[in-house]
C-alpha positions in Angstrom: -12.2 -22.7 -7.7 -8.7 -24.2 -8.6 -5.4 -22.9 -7.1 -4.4 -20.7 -9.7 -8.1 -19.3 -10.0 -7.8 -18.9 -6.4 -4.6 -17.1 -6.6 -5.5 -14.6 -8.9 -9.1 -13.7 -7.1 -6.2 -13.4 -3.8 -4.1 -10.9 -5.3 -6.8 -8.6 -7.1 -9.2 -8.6 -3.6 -5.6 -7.6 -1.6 -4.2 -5.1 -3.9 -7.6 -3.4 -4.5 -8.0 -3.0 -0.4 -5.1 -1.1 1.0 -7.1 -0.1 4.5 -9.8 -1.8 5.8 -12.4 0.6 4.3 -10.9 -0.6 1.0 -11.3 -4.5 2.1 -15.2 -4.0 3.7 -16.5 -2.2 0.0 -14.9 -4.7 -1.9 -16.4 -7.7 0.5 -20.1 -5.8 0.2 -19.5 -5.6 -3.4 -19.0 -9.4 -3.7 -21.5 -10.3 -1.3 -24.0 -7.9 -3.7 -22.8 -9.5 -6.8 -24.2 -13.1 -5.2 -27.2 -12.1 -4.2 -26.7 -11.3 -0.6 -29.0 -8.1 0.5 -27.4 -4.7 2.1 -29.3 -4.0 5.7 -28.8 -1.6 8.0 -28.3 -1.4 11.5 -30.4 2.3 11.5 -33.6 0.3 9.9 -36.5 -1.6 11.3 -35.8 -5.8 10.4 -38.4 -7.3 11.0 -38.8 -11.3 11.1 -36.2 -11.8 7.9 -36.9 -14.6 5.1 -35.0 -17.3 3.7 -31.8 -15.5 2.3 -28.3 -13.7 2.4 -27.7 -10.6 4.2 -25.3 -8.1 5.3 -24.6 -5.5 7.0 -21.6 -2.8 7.9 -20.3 -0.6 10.8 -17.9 2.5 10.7 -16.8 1.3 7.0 -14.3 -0.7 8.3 -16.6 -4.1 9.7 -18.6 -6.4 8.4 -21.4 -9.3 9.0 -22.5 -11.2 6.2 -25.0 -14.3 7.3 -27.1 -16.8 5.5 -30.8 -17.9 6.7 -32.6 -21.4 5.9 -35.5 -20.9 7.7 -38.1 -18.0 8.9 -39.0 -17.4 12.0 -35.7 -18.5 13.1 -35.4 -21.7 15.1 -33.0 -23.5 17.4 -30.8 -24.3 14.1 -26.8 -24.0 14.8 -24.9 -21.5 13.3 -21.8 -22.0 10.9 -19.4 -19.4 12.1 -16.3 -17.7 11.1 -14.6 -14.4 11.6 -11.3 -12.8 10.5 -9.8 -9.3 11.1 -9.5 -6.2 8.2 -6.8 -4.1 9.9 -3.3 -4.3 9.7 -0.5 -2.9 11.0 1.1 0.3 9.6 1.4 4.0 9.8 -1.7 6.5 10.3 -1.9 10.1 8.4 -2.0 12.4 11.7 -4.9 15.4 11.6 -2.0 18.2 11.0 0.4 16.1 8.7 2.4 18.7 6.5 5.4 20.2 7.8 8.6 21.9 6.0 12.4 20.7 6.9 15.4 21.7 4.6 13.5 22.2 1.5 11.5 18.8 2.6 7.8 18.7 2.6 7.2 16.0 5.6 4.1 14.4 6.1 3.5 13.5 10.1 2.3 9.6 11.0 1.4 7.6 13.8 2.4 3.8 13.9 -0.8 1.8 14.1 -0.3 -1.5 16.0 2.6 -3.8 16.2 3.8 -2.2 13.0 8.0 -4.1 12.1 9.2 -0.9 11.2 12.0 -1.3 9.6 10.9 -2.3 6.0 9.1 0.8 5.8 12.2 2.8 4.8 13.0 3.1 1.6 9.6 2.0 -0.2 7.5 4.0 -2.6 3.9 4.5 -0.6 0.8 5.9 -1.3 -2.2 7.4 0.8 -5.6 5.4 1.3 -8.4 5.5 3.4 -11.5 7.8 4.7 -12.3 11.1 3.8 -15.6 13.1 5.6 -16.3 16.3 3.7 -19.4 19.1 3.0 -20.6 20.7 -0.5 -22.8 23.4 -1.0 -25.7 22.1 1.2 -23.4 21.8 4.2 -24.6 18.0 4.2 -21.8 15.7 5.6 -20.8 13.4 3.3 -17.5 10.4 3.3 -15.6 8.9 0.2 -12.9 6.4 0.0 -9.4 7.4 -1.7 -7.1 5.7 -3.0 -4.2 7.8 -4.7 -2.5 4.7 -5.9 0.6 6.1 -7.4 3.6 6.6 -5.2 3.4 9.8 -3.3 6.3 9.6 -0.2 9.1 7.6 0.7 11.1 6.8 4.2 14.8 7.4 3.4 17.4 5.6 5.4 20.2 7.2 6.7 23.4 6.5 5.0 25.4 3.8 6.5 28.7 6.6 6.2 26.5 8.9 8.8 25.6 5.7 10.5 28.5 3.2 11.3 26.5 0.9 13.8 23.4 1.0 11.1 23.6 -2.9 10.9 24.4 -3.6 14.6 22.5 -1.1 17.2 19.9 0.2 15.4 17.0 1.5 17.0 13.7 3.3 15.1 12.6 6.2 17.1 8.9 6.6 16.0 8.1 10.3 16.3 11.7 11.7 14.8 12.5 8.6 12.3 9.2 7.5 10.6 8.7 11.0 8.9 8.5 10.5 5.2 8.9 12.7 2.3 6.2 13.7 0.4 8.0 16.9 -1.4 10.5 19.3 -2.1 9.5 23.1 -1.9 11.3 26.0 -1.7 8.5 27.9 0.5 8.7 28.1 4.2 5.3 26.9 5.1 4.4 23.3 3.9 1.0 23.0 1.7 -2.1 23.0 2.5 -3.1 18.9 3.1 -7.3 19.6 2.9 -6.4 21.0 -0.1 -4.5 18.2 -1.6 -7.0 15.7 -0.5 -9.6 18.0 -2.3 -8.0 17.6 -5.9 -7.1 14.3 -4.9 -10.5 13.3 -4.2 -12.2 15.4 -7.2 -10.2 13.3 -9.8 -12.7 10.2 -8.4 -15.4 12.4 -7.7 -15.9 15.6 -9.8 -18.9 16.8 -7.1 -15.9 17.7 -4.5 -14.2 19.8 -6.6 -15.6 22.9 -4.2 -15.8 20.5 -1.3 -14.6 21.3 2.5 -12.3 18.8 3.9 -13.7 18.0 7.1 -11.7 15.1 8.4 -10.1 12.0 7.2 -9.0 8.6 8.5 -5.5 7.8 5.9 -2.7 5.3 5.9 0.0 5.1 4.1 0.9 2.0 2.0 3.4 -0.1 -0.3 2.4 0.3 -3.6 4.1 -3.0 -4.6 1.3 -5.6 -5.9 1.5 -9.1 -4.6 3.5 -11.4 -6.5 4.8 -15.2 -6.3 8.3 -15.6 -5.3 10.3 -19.2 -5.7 11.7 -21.2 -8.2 8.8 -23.1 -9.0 6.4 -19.5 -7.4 5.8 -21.9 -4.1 5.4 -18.4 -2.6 3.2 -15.4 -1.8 4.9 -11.9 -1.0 2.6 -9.2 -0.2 1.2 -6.3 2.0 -1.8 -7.3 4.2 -1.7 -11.1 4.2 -2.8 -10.3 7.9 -5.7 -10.7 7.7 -6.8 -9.8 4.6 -6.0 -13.3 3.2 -8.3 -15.7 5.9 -11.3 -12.2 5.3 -10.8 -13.3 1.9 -11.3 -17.1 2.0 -14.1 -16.7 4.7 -15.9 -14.8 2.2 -14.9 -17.2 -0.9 -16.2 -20.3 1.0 -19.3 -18.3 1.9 -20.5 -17.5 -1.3 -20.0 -20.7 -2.6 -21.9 -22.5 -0.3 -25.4 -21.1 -1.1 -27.9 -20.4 1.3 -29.3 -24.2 2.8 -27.6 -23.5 6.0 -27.3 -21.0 8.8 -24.0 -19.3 8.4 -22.6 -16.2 9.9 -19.1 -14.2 9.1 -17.5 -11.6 11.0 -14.7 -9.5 10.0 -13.9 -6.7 12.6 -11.6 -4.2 12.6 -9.0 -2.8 15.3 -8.0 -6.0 16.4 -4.3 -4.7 15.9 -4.5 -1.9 18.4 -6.6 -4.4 21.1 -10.2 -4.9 19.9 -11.5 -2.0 22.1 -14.0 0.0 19.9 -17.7 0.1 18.3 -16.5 -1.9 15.6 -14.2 -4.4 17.2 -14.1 -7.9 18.5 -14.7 -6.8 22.2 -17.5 -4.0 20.8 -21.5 -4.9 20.5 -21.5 -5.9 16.6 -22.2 -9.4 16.7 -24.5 -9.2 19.6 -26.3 -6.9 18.5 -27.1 -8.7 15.5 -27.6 -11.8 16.8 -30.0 -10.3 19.2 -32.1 -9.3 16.1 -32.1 -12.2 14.5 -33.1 -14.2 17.9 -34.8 -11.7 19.8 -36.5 -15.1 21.8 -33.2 -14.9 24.7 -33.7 -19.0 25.3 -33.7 -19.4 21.4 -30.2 -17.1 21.1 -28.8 -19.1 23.9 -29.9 -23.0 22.4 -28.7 -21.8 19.1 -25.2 -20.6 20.2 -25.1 -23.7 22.7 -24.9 -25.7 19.2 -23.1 -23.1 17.3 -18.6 -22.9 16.5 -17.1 -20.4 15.6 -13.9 -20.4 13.4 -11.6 -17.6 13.9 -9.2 -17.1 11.2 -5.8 -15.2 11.6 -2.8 -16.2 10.0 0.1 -18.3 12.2 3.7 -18.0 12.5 5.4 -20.9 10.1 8.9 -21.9 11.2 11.6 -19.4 10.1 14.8 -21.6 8.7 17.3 -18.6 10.1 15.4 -18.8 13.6 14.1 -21.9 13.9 15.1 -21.7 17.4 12.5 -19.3 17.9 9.6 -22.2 17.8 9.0 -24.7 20.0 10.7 -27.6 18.5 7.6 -29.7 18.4 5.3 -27.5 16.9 7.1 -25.8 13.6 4.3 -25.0 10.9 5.7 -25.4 7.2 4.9 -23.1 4.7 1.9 -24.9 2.1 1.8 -27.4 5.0 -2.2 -26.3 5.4 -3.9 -24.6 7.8 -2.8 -24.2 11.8 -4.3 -25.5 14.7 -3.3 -22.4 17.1 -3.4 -23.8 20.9 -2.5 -21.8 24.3 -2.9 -22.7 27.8 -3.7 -19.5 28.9 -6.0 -18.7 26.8 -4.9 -16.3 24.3 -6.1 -19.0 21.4 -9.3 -20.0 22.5 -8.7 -23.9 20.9 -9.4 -26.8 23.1 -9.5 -30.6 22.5 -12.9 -30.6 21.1 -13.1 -27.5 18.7 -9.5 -27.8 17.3 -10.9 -31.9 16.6 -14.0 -30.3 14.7 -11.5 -28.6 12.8 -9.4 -31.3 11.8 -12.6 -33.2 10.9 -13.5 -30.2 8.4 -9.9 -30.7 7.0 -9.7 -33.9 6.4 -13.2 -33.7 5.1 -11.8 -30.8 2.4 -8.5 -33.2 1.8 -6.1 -30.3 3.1 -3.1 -31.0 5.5 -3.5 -30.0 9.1 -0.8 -28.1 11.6 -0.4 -27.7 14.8 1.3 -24.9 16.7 2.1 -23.3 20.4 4.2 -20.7 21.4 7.4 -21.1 23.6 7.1 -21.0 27.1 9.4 -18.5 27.1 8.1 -16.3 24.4 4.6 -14.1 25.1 1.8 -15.6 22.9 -0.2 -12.9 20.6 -3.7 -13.3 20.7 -6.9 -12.8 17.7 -10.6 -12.1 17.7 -11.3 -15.6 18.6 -10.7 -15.2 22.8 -12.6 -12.1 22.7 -15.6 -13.6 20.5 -16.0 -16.5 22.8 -16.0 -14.5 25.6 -18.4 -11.9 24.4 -21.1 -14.3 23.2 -20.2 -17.8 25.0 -19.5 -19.5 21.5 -17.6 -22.2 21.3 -14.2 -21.4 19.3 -11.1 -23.0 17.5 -8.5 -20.7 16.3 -6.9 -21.4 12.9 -4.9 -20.1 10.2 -2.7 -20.0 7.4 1.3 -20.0 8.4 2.8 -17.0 7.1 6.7 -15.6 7.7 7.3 -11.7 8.8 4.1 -11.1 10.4 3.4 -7.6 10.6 6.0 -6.3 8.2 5.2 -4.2 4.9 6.3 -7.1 3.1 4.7 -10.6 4.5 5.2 -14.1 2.8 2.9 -17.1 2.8 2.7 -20.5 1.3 0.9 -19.8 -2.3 -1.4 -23.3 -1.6 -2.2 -22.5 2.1 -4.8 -20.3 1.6 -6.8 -22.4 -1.0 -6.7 -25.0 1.5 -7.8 -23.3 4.6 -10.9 -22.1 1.8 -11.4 -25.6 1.0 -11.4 -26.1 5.0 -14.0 -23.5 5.7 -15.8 -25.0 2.4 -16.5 -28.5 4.5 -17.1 -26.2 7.7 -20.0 -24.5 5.8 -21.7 -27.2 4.2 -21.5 -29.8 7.1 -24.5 -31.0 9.3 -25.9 -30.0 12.3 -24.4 -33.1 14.1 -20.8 -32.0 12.6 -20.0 -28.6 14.1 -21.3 -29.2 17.9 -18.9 -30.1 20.2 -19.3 -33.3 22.0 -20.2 -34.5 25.5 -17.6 -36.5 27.8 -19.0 -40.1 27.5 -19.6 -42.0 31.2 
């Protein structure tokens, strides 16, 4: 895959995923397309054969994993994991309200949203819908209304005369957009919308009952290239969907002669805390299933690294000052090394030089970066995954500028590289992914 084919596969996986039940379908549907086989956590396994497999929780997570051998044996696994949530703002259960002739739709922010691109852009409504037909049968579909359907309006700067120096985004009485204008005094019905929504997609809910729903809203601006010469990326989602994405490109193009293993949880935004998250029972569960021998699950995670992809701050040129000035990632630079003392990158000498090796191997530039002493470090799945399963873990990603905005922009090479990194990664020996001992 060349840049440019790279590019393309980027923008189509991103745009067609606006929540993470968006981003797991489309992963299972290109897993399916190469061969890999759907299992399910509710079934009996068995000893599994030689092959690819996946499997899904809550709709919104994801393990996909390659085997070389059967019964399995003390053979290391390649490992890498990324998020599929980002922030943004959550549908609440009663949304619809009426002000001044305004129908209002009611959201919580979800994670470390940066609000203030959110005013002013034309979003739609994705996500999760649970509903029951005529056999009272509970059923879920994905929606995606794609056309724009509300917008945040900004106040006038003449109401507003400290707009560009104190503002502040008050989250419950701000972040209200508009959906509609009505004359009535009562707002519509919202399971009703979602009904006809839904029934466009899926004529069998025309009569359905709207049970529930799990919906975001989102920028219905495509990712484009920005520069002179398109040296950038601008898009919603970039974090994470862009490292789920090369994880899975670099999986399916490395066949199935090794033992290999992606992750891609979700609520790692709002902490990691759930069924489906990072600190949750996913991987181990599976990985006790697949090495139900307890000595054999230890020896082969003993031999084991994991890669945990999440993108990296890149050196702002208006706030450079904001970096420490010896670690200042460059947009298309390659992939980051991300390092902290205390733990909230799990890096350390030997897996962030494992990493390098896979680079170099690939032919991809390598960065480096730490946070400021003075500036509290974010943390990833990779912490929590080590901790959880005693793996040993290097932290890694693309740099990318306005993390967590609507709006984010990366380098438009960094992503094929950190693919061609997790290519080498894939495909290397045994020998090549365990970490060394201290020699006497």
């Amino acid at each position: 895959m060349q840049a440019s084919d790279y590019l393309d596969d980027l923008f189509t996986y991103i745009d067609r995923s606006p929540t993470a039940y968006h981003a797991v379908a489309n992963s299972a549907a290109l897993l399916q397309q190469h061969g890999f086989r759907r299992l399910r956590e509710a079934d009996t396994w068995g000893i599994l054969a030689p092959g690819a497999y996946y499997l899904t929780r809550n709709d919104a997570s994801l393990i996909a994993f390659t085997l070389s051998h059967s019964p399995q044996t003390g053979t290391p696994l390649r490992m890498a994991g990324a998020h599929t949530d980002s922030p943004g703002l959550k549908i609440k259960p009663n949304p619809l309200q009426m002000r001044h002739g305004c129908v209002q739709i009611g959201v919580e922010v979800y994670g470390g949203a940066l609000l203030a691109p959110w005013f002013d852009r034309p979003l739609s409504i994705a996500g999760r819908v649970s509903w029951s037909g005529s056999d009272g049968l509970l059923r879920c579909s994905l929606i995606d209304c794609r056309r724009p359907l509300a917008i945040i309006p900004s106040l006038a700067i003449h109401l507003d005369r400290e707009a560009n120096d104190k503002k502040s985004i008050n989250k419950q009485t701000d972040l209200v957009p508009v959906m509609a204008l009505s004359a009535e005094t009562v707002p519509p019905d919202f399971h009703t919308l979602l009904r006809d929504e839904l029934a466009g997609r899926h004529p069998e809910t025309a009569q359905a009952t709207i049970l529930a729903f799990d919906l975001f809203l989102y920028d219905t601006q495509p990712l484009c290239r920005v520069g002179l010469q398109g040296e950038l990326i601008a898009g919603s989602r970039l974090d994470n969907l862009l490292s789920c994405h090369a994880i899975l490109q670099a999986l399916v193009q490395s066949g199935t002669d090794r033992n290999r293993l992606v992750i891609f949880n979700d609520h790692e935004e709002v902490g990691s805390v759930s069924a489906a998250g990072a600190q949750g029972p996913f991987l181990q569960s599976v990985l006790e299933r697949l090495y139900p021998d307890t000595d054999l699950r230890r020896q082969v995670i003993a031999g084991s690294l994991f890669v945990s992809a999440d993108n990296a701050h890149a050196v702002h040129p208006n706030f450079a000052a904001k970096h420490d000035p010896e670690h200042l990632p460059r947009l298309n630079g390659g992939p980051v090394i991300k390092a902290n003392a205390n733990q909230r990158y799990a890096t350390d000498a030997l897996t962030g030089g494992l990493f390098r090796r896979f680079c170099d191997k690939a032919g991809v530039p390598c960065q480096q970066f730490v946070m400021r002493n003075d500036l509290a470090c974010g943390s990833t799945i990779g912490p929590l995954t080590a901790a959880e399963i005693g793996v040993a873990t290097v932290d890694v990603g693309v740099p990318q500028l306005a993390m967590h905005s609507i709006r984010e922009t990366a380098g438009y090479l960094d992503g094929w590289y950190l693919l061609r990194a997790l290519a080498a990664f894939f495909s290397a020996e045994d020998q090549d992914i365990r970490c060394p001992e201290i020699n006497p």
